[in-house]
N, CA, C and O atoms as a Maestro MAE file, in Angstrom:
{
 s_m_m2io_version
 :::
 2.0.0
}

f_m_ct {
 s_m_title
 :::
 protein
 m_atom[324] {
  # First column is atom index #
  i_m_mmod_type
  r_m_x_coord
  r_m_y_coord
  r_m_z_coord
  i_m_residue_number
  s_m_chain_name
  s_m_pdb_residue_name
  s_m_pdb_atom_name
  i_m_atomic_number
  :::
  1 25 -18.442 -10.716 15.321 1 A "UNK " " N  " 7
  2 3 -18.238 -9.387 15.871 1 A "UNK " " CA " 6
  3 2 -17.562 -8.500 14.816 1 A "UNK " " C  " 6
  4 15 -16.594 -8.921 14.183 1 A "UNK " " O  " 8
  5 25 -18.139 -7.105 14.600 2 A "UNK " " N  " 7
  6 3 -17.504 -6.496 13.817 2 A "UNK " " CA " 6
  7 2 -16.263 -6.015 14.255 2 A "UNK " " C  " 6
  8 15 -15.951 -5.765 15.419 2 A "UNK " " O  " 8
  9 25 -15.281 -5.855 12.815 3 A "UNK " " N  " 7
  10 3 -13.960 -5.251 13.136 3 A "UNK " " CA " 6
  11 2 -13.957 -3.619 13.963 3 A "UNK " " C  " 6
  12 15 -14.900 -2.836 13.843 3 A "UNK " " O  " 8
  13 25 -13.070 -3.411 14.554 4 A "UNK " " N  " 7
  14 3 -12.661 -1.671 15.058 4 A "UNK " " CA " 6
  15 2 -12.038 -1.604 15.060 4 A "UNK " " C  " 6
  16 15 -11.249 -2.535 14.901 4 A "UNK " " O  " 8
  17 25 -11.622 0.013 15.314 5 A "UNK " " N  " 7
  18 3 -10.292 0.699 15.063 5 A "UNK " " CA " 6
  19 2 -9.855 1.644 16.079 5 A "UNK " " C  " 6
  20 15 -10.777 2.451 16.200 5 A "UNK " " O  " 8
  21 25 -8.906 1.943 16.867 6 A "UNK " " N  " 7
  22 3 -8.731 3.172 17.902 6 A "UNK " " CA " 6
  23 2 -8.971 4.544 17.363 6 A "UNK " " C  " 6
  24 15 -8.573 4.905 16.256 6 A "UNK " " O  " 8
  25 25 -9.462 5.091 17.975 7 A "UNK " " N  " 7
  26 3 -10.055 6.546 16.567 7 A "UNK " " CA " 6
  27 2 -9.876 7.903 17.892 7 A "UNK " " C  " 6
  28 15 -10.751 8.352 18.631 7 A "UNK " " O  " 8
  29 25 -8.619 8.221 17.810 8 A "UNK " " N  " 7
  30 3 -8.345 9.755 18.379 8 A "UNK " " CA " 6
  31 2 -9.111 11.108 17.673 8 A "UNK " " C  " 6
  32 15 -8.582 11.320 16.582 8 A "UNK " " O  " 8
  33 25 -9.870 11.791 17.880 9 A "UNK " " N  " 7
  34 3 -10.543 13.070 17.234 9 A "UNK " " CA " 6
  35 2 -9.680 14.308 18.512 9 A "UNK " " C  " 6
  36 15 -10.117 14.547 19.638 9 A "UNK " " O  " 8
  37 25 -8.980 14.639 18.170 10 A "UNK " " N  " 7
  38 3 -8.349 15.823 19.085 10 A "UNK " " CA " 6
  39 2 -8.371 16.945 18.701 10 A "UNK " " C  " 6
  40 15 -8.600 17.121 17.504 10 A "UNK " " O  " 8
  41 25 -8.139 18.113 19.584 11 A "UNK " " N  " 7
  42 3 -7.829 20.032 18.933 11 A "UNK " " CA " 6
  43 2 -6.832 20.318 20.455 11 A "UNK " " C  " 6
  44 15 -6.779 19.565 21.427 11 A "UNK " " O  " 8
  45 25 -6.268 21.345 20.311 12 A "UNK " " N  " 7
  46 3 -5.754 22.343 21.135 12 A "UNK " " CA " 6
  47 2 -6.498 22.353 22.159 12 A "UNK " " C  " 6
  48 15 -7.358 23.233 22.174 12 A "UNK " " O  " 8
  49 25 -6.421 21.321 23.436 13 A "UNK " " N  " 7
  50 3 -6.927 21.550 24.676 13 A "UNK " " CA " 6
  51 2 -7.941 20.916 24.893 13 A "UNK " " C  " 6
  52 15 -8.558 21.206 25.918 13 A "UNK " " O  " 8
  53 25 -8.474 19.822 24.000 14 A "UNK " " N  " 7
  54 3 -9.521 19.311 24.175 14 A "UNK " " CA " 6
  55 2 -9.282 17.740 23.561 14 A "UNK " " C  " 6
  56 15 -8.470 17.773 22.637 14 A "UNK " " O  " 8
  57 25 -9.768 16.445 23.837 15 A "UNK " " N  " 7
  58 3 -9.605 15.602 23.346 15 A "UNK " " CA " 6
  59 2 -11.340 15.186 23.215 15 A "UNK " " C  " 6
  60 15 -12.048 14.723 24.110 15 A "UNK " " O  " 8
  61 25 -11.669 15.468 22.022 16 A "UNK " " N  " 7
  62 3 -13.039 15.073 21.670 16 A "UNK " " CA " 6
  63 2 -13.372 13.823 21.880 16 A "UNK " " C  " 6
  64 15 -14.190 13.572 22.765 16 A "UNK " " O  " 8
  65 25 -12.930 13.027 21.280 17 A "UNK " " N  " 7
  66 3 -13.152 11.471 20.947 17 A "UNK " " CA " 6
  67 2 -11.873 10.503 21.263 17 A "UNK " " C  " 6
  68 15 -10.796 10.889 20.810 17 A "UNK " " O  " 8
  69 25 -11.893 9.411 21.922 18 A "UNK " " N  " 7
  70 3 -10.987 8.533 22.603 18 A "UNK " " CA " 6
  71 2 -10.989 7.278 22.524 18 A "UNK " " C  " 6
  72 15 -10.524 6.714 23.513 18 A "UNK " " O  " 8
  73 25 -11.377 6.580 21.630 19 A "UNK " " N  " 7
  74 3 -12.011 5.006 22.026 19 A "UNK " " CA " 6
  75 2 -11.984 3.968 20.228 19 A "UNK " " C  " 6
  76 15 -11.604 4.268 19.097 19 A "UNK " " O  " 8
  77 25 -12.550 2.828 20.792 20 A "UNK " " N  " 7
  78 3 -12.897 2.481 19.785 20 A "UNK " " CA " 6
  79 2 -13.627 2.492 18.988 20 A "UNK " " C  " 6
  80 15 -14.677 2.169 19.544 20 A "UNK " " O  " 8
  81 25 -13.887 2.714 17.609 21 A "UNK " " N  " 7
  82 3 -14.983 2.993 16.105 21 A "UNK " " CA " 6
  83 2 -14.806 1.673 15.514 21 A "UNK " " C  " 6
  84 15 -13.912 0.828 15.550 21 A "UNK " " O  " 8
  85 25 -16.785 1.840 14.552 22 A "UNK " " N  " 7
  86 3 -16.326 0.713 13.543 22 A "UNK " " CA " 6
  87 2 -16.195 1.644 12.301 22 A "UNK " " C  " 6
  88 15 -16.075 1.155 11.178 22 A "UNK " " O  " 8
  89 25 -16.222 3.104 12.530 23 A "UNK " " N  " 7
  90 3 -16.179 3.913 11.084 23 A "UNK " " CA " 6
  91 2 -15.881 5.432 11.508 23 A "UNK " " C  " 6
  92 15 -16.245 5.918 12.579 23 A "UNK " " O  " 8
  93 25 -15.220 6.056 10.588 24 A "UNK " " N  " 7
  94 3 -15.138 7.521 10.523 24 A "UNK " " CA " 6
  95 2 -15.031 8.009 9.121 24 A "UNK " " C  " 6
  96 15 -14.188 7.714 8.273 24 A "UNK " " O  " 8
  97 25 -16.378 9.074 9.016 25 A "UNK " " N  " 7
  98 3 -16.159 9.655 7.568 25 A "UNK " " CA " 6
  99 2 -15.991 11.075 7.668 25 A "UNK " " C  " 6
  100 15 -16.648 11.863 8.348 25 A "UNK " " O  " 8
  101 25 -14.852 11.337 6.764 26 A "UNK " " N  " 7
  102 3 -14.342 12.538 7.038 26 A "UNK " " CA " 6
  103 2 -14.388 13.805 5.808 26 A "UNK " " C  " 6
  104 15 -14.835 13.524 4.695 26 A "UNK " " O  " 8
  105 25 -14.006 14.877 6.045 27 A "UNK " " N  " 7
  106 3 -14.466 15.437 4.965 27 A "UNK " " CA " 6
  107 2 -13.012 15.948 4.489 27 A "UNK " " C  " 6
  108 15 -12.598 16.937 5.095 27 A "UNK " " O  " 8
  109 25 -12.187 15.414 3.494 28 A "UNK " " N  " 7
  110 3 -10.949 15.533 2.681 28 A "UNK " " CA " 6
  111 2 -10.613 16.380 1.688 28 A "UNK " " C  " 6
  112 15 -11.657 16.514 1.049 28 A "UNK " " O  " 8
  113 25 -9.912 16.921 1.266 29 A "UNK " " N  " 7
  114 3 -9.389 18.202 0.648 29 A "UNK " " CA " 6
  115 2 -10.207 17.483 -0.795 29 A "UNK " " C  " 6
  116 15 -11.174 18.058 -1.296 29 A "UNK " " O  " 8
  117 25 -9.676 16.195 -1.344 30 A "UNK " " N  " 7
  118 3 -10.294 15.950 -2.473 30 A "UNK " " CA " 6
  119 2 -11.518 14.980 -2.087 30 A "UNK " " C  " 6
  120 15 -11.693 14.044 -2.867 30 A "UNK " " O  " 8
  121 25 -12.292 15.069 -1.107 31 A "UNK " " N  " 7
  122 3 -13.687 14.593 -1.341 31 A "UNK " " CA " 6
  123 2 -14.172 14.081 0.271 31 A "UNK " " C  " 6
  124 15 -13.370 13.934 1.194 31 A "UNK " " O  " 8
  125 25 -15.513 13.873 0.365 32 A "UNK " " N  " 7
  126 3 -15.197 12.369 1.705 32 A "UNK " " CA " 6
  127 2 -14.828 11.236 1.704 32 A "UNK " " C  " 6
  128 15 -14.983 10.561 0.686 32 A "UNK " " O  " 8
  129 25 -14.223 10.690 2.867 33 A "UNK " " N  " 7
  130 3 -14.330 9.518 2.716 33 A "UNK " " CA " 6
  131 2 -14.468 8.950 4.011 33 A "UNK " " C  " 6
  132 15 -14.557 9.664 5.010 33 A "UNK " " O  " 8
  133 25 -14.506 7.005 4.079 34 A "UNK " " N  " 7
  134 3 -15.024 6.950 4.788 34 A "UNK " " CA " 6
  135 2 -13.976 5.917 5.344 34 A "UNK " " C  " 6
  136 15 -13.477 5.414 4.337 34 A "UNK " " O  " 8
  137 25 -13.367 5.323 6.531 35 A "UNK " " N  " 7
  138 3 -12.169 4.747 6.921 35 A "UNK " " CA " 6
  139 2 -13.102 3.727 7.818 35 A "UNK " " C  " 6
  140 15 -14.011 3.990 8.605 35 A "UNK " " O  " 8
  141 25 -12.618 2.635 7.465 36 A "UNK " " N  " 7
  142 3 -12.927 1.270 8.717 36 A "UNK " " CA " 6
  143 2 -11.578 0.392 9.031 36 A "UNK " " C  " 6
  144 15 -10.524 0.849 8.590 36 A "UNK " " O  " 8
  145 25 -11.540 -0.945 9.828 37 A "UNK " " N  " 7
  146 3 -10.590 -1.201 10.434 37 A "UNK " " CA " 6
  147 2 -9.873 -2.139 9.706 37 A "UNK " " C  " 6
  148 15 -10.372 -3.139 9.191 37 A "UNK " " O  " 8
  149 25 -8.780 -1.840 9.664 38 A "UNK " " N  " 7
  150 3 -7.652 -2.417 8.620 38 A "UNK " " CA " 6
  151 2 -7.430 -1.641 7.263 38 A "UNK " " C  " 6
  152 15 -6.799 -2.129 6.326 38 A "UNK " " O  " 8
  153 25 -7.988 -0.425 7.244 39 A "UNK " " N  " 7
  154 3 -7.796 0.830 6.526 39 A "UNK " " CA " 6
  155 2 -6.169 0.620 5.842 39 A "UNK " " C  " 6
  156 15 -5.119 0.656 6.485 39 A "UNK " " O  " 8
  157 25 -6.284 0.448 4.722 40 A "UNK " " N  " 7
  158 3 -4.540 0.933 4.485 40 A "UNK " " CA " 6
  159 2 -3.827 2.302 4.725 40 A "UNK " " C  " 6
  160 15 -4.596 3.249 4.565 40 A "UNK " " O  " 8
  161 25 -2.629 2.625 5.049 41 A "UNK " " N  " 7
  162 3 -2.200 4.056 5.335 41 A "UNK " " CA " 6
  163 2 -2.342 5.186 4.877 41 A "UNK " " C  " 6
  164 15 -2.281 5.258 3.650 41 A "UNK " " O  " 8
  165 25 -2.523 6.168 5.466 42 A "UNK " " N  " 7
  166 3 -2.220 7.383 4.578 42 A "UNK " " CA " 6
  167 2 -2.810 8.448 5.335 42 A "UNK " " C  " 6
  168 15 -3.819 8.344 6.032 42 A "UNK " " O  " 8
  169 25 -1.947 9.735 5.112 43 A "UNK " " N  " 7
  170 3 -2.440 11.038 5.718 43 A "UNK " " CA " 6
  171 2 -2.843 11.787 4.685 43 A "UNK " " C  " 6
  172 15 -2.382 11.805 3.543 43 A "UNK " " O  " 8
  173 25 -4.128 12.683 5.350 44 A "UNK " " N  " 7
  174 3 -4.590 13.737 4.029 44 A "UNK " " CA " 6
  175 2 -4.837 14.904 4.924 44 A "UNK " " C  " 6
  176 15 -5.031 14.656 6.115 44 A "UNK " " O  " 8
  177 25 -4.857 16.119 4.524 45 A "UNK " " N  " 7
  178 3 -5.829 16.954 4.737 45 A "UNK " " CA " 6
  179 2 -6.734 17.232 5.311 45 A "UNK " " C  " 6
  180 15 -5.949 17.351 6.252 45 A "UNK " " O  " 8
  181 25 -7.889 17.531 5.823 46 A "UNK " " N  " 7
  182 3 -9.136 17.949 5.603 46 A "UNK " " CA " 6
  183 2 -9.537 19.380 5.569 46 A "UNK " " C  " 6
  184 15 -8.804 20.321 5.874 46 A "UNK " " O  " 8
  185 25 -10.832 19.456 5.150 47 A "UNK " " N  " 7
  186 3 -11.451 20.615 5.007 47 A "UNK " " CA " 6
  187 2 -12.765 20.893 5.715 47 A "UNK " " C  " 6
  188 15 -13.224 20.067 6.505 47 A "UNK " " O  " 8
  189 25 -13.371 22.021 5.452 48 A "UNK " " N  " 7
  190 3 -14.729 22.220 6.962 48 A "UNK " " CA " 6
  191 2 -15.403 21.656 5.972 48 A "UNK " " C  " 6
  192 15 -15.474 21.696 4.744 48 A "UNK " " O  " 8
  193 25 -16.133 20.827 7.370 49 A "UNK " " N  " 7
  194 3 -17.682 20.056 7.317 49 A "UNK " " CA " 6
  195 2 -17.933 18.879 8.170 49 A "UNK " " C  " 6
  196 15 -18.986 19.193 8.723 49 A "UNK " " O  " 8
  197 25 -17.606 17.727 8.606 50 A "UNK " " N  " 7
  198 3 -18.137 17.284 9.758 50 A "UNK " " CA " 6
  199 2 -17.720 15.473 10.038 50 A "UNK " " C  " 6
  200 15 -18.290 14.572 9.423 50 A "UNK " " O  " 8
  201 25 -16.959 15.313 10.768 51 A "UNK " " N  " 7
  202 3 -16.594 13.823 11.166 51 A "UNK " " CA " 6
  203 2 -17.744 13.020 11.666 51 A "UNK " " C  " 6
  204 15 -18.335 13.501 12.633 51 A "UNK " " O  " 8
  205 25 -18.210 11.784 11.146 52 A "UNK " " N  " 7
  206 3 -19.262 11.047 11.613 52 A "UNK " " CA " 6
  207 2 -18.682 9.880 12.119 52 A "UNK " " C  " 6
  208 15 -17.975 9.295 11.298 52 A "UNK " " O  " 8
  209 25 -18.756 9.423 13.100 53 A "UNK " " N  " 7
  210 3 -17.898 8.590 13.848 53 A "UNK " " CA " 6
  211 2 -19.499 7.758 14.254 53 A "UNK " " C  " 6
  212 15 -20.564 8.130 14.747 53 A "UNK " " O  " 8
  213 25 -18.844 6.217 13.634 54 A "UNK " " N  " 7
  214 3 -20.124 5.311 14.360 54 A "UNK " " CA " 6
  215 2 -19.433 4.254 15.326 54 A "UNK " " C  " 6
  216 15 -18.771 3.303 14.909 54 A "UNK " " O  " 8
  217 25 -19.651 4.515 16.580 55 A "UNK " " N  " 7
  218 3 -18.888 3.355 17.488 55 A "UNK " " CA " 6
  219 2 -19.575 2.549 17.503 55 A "UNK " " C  " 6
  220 15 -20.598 2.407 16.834 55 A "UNK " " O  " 8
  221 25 -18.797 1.397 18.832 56 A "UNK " " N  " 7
  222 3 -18.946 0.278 18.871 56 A "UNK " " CA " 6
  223 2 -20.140 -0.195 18.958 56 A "UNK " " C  " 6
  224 15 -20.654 -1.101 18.302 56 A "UNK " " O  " 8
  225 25 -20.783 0.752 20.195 57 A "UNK " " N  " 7
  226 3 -22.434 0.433 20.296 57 A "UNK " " CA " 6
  227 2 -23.145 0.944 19.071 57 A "UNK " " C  " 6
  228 15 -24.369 0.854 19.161 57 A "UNK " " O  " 8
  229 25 -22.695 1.451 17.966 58 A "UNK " " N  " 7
  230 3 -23.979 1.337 16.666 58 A "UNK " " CA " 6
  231 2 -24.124 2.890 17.139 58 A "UNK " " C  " 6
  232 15 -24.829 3.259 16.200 58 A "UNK " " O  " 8
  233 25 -24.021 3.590 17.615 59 A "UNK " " N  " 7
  234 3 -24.440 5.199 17.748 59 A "UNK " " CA " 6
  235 2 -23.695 6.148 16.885 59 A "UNK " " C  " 6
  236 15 -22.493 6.050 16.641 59 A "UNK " " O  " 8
  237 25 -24.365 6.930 16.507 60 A "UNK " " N  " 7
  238 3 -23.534 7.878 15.598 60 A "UNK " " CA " 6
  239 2 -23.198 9.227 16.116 60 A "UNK " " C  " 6
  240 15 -24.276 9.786 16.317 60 A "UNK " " O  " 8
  241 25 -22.323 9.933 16.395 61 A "UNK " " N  " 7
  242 3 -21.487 11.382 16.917 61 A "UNK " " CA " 6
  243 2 -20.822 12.047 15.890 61 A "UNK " " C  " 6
  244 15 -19.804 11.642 15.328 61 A "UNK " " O  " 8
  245 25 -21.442 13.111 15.654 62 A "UNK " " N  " 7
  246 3 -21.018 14.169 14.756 62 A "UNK " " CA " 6
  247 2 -19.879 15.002 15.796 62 A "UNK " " C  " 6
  248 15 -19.831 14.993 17.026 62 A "UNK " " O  " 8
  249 25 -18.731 15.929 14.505 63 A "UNK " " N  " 7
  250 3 -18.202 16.793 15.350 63 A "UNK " " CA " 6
  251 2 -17.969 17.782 13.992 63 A "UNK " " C  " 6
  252 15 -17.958 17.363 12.835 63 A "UNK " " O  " 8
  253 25 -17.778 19.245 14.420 64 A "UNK " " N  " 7
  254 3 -17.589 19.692 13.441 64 A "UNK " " CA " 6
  255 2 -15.975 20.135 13.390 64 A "UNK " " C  " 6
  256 15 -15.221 20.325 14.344 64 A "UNK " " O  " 8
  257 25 -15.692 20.236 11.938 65 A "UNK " " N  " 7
  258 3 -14.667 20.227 11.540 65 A "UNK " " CA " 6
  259 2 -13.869 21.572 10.846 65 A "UNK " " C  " 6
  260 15 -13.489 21.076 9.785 65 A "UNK " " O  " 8
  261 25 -13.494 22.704 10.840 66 A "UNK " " N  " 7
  262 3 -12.835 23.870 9.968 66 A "UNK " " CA " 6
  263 2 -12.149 23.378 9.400 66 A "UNK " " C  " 6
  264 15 -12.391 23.679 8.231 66 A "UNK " " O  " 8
  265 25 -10.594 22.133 9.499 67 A "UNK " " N  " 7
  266 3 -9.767 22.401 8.999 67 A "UNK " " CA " 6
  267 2 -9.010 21.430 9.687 67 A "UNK " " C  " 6
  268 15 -9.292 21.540 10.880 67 A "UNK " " O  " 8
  269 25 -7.988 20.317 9.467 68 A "UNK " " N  " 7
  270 3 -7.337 19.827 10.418 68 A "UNK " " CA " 6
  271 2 -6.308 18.782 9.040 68 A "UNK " " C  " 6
  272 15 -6.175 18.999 7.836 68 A "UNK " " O  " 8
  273 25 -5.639 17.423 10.117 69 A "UNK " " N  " 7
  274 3 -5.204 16.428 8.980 69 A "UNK " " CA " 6
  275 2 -6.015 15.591 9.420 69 A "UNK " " C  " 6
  276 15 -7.088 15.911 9.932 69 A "UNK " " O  " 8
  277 25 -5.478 14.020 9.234 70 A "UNK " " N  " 7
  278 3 -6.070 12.767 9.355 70 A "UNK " " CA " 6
  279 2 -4.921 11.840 9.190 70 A "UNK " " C  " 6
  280 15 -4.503 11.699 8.040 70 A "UNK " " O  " 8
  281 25 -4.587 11.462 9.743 71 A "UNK " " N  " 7
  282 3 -3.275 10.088 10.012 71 A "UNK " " CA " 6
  283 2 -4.336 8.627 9.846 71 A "UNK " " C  " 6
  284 15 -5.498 8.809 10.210 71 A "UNK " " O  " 8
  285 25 -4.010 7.345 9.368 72 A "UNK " " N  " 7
  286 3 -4.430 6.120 9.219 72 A "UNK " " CA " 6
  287 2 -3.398 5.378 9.485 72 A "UNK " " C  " 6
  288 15 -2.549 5.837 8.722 72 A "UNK " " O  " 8
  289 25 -2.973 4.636 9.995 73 A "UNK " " N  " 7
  290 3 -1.936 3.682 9.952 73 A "UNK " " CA " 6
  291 2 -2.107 2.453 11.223 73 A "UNK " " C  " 6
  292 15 -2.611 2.746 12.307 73 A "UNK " " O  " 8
  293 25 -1.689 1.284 10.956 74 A "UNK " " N  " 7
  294 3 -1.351 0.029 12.168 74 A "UNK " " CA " 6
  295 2 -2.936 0.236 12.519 74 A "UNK " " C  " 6
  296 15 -3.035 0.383 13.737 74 A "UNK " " O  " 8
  297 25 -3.705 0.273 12.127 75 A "UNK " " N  " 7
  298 3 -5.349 -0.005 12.647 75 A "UNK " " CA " 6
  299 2 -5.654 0.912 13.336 75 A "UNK " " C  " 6
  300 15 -6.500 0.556 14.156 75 A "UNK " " O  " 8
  301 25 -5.273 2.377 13.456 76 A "UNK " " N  " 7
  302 3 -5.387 3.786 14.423 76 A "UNK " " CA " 6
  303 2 -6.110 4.941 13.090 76 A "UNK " " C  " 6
  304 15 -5.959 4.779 11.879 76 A "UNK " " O  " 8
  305 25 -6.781 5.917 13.667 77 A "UNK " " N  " 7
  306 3 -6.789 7.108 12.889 77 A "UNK " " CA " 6
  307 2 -6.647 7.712 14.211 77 A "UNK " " C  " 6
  308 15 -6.782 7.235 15.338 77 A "UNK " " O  " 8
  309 25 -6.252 9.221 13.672 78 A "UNK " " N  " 7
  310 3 -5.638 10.253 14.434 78 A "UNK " " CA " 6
  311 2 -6.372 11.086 13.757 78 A "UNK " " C  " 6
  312 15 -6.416 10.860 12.548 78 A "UNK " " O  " 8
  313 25 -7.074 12.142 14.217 79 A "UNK " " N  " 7
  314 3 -7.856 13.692 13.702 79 A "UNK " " CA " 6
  315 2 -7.332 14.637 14.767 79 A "UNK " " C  " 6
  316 15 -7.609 14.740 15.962 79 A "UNK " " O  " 8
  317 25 -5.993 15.686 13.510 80 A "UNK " " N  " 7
  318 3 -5.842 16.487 14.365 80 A "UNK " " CA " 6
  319 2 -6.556 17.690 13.870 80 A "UNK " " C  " 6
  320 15 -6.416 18.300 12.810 80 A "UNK " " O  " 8
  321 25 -7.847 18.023 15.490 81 A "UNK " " N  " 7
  322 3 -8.252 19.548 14.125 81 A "UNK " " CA " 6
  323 2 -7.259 20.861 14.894 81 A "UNK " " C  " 6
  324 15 -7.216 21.981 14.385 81 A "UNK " " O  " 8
  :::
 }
 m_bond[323] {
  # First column is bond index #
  i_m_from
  i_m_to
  i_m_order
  :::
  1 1 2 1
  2 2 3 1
  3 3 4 2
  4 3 5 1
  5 5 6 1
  6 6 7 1
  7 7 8 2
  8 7 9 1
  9 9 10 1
  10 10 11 1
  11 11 12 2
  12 11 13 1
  13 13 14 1
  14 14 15 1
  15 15 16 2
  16 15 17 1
  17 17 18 1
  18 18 19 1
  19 19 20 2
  20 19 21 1
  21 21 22 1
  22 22 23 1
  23 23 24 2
  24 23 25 1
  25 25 26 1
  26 26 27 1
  27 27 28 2
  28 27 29 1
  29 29 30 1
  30 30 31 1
  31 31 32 2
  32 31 33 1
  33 33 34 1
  34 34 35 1
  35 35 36 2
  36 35 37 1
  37 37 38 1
  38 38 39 1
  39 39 40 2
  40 39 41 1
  41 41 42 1
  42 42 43 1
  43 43 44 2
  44 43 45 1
  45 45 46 1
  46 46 47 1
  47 47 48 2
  48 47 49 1
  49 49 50 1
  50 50 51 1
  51 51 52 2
  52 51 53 1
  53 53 54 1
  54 54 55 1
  55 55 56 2
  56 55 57 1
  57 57 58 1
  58 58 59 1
  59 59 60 2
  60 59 61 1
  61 61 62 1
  62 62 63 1
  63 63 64 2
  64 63 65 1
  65 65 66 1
  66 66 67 1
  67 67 68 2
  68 67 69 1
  69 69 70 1
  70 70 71 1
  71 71 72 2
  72 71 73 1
  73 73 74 1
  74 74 75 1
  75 75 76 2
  76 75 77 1
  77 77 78 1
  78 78 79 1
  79 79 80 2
  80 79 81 1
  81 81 82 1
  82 82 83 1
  83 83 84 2
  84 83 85 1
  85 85 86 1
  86 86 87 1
  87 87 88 2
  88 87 89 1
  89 89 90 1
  90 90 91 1
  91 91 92 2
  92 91 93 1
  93 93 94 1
  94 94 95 1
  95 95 96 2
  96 95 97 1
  97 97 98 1
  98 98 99 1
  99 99 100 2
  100 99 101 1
  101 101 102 1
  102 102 103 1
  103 103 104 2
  104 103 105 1
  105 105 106 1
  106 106 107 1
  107 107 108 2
  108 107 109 1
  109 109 110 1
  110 110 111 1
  111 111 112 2
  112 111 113 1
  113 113 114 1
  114 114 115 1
  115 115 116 2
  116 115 117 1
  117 117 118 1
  118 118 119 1
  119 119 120 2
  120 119 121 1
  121 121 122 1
  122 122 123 1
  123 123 124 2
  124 123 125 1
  125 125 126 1
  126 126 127 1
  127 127 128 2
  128 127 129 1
  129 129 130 1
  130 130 131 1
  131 131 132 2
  132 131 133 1
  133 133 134 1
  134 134 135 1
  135 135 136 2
  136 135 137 1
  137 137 138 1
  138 138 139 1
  139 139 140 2
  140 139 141 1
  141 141 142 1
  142 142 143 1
  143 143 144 2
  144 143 145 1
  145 145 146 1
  146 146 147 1
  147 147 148 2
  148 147 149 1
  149 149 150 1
  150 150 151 1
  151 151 152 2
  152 151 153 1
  153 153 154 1
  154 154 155 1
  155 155 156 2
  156 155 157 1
  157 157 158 1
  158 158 159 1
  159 159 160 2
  160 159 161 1
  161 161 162 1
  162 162 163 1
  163 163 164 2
  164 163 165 1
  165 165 166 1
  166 166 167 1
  167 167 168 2
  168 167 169 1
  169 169 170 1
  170 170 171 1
  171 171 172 2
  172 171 173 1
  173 173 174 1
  174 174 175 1
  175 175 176 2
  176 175 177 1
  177 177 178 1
  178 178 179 1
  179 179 180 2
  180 179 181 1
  181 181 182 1
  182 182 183 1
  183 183 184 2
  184 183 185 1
  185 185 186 1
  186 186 187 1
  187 187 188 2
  188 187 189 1
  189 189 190 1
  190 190 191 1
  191 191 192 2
  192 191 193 1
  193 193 194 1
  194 194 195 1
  195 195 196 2
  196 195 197 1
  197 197 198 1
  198 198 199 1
  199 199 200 2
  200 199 201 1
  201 201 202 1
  202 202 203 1
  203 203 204 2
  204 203 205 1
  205 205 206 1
  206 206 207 1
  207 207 208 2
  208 207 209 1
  209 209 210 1
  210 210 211 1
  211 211 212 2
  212 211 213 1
  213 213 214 1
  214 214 215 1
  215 215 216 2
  216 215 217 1
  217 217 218 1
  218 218 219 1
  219 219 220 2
  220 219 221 1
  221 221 222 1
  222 222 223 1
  223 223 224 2
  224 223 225 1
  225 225 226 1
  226 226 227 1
  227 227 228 2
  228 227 229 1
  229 229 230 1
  230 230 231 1
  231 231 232 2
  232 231 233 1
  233 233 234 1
  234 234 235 1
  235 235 236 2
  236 235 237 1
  237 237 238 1
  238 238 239 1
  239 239 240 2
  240 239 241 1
  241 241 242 1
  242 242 243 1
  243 243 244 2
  244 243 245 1
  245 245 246 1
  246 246 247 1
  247 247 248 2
  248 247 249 1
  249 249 250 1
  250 250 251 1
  251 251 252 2
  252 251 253 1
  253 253 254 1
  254 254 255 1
  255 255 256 2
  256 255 257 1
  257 257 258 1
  258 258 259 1
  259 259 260 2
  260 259 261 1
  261 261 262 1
  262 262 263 1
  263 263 264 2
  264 263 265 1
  265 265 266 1
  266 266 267 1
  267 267 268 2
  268 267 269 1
  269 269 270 1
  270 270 271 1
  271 271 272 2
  272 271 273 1
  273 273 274 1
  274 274 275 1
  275 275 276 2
  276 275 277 1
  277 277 278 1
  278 278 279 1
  279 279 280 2
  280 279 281 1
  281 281 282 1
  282 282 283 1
  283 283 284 2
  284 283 285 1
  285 285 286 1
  286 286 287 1
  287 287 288 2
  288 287 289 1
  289 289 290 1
  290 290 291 1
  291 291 292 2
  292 291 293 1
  293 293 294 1
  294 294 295 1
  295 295 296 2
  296 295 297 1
  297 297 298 1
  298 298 299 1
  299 299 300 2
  300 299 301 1
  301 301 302 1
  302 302 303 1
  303 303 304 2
  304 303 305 1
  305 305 306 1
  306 306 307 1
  307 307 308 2
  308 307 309 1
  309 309 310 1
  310 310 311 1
  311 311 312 2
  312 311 313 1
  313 313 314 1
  314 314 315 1
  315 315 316 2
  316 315 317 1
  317 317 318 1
  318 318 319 1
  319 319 320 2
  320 319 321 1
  321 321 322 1
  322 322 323 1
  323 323 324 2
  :::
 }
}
């Protein structure tokens, strides 16, 4: 079974995304990248262009992005846009 990760995608009044991922690629002040489970830590930035989130069932969900951070830590990402 593949590894996952708890993957929050949130904004102001809305909680987009809630559950478990086996991936999120994000679009980062210095580039994309792409986070899976057991990710080492770190917060960055982001910049506009578009979170691809592939869950558990293998499906892929775009969201779009202006501007937000990105938290990684203890096997969680956090997207605050």
């Amino acid at each position: 079974m593949a590894k996952t990760f708890h993957l929050t995608i949130a904004k102001v009044g809305a909680n987009l995304y809630d559950g478990e991922a086996l991936s999120v690629t994000l679009p980062g002040t210095d580039g994309v990248f792409t986070v899976y489970a057991e990710h080492e830590a770190f917060v960055t930035p982001l910049k506009e262009g578009e979170a691809k989130v592939k869950s558990v069932d293998g499906k892929e969900e775009t969201f779009a992005i202006e501007r937000g951070i990105a938290e990684v830590s203890s096997n969680q990402v956090t997207v605050l846009l």
